[in-house]
N, C-alpha and C positions, 0 to 999 in steps of 0.2 A: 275201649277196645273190647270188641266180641269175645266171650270163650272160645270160640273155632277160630279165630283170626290169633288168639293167643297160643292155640294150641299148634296154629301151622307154622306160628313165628318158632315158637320153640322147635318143632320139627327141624323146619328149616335151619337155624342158627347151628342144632347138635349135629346136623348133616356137615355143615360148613366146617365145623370144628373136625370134626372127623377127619373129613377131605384135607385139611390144611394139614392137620397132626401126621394123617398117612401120606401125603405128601413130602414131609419135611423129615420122614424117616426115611422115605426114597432118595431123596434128593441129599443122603449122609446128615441128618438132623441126628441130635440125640432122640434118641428112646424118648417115648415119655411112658409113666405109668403114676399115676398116684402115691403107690403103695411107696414104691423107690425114690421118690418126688425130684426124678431125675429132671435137668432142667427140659421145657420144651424148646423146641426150633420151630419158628415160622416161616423156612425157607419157602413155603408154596406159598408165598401170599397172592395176593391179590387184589386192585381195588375195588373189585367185585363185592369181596367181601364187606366192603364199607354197605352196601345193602343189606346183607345178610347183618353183623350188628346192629345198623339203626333201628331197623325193623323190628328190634326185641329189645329194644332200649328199655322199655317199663315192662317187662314181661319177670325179668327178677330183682325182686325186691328182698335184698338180704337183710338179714338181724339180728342181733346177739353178737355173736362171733363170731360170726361172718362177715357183718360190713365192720366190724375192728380187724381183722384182716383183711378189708378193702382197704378200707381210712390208712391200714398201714404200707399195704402195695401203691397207694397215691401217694403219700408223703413225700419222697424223693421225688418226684418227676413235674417237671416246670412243663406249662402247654406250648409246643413250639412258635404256637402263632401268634402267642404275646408269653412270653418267657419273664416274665416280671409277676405273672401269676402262678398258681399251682394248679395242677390240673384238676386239683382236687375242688377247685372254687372257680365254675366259667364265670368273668365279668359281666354276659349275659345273662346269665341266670336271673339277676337283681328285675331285669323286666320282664320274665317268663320267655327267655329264649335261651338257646343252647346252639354253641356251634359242634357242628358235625364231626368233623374230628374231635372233640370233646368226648362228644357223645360215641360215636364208634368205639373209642378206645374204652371208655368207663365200662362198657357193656361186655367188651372180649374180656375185661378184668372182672367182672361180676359172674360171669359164666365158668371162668377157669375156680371164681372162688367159690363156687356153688359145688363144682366138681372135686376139690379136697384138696386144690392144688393152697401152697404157704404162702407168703407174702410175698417172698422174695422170690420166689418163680413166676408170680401173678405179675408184679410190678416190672421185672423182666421183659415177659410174653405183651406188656403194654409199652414198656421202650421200644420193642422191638418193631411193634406195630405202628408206633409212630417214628421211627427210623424210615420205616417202611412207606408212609403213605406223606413225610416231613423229610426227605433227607436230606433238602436243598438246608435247612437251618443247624443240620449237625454237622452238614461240611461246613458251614460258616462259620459254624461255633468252634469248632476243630483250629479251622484255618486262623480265628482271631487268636486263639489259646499258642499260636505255634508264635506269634508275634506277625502274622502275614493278616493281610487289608484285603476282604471279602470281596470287596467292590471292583477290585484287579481282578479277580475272576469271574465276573459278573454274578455276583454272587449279592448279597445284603449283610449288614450290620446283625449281628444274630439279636439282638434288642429291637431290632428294627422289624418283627415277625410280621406275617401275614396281615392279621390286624391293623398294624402301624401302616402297611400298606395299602389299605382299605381295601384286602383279599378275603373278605370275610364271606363272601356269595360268590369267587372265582373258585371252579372245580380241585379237588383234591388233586388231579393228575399236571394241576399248573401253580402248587403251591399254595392253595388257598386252600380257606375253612369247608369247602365241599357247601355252606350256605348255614342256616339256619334255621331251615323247617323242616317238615317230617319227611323230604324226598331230598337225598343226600345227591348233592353235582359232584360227580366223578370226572365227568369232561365234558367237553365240547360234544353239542349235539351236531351228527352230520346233517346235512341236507342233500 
């Protein structure tokens, strides 16, 4: 990646964050401030933003105590689209790929952790994100924990993620991994 192409990713990404944090103050979010390490709201999201993250996926590279504050805002959180793993370990990886919500998410965590935010805010602000861009797998996760069968609401086996459903290249906005390469499927192209 170019330094100009690195520098407009970062532009871009701080813009987005911006947008989403003053957004989700509008829309009755918490506060957010550093200092207060009040928690953040991502109520403006958008899967827009899945561009804006992928796009600066290698752009911060944390260390020291920074990515021991990453490693620890990953530790609780399984990947929706195969929940048998942690999101901290894409099962891609092993042949040099990544999936997109993977990737998306790792990056809004890297960026919040670069900015001062703690673990437990970071790994939040990455639930949240993947609530957000997965939430067909936490109603089903939800609905099996209640003692209720997913599949009566056309719903999936929450084990049965994206993945399992060979949704690994079907767009984020249809449940799937948004793909595998560096141009993240959001949806369906019109014609």
């Amino acid at each position: 990646m170019s330094a100009d192409k690195a520098r407009t990713g970062k532009k871009a990404l701080w813009k987005g964050v911006v947008l989403v944090l003053i957004g989700a103050a509008m829309m009755g979010g918490s506060s957010v401030g550093v200092a207060s390490q009040a928690q953040p709201s991502l109520a403006a999201l958008s899967t827009e933003n899945a561009h804006l993250f992928a796009a600066c996926y290698d752009a911060i590279q944390l260390q020291g105590e920074g990515m021991i504050v990453f490693e620890e805002a990953l530790a609780p959180l399984a990947a929706p689209c195969y929940d048998d793993n942690p999101l901290a370990r894409c099962c891609c990886e092993r042949g040099g790929l990544i999936r997109n919500v993977v990737r998306t998410t790792r990056e809004l965590g890297a960026y919040l952790v670069r900015a001062g935010y703690d673990a437990e805010i970071v790994s939040a602000a990455m639930e949240q994100w993947l609530r957000f861009i997965h939430g067909d797998y936490y109603v089903a996760r939800a609905l099996a924990a209640m003692g209720e069968d997913p599949i009566a609401y056309r719903l999936f086996k929450p084990e049965n993620g994206a993945c399992y459903r060979n949704l690994c290249n079907a767009p984020l906005r249809e449940g799937g991994c948004g793909g595998m390469g560096s141009e993240v499927i959001v949806g369906r192209s019109r014609i």
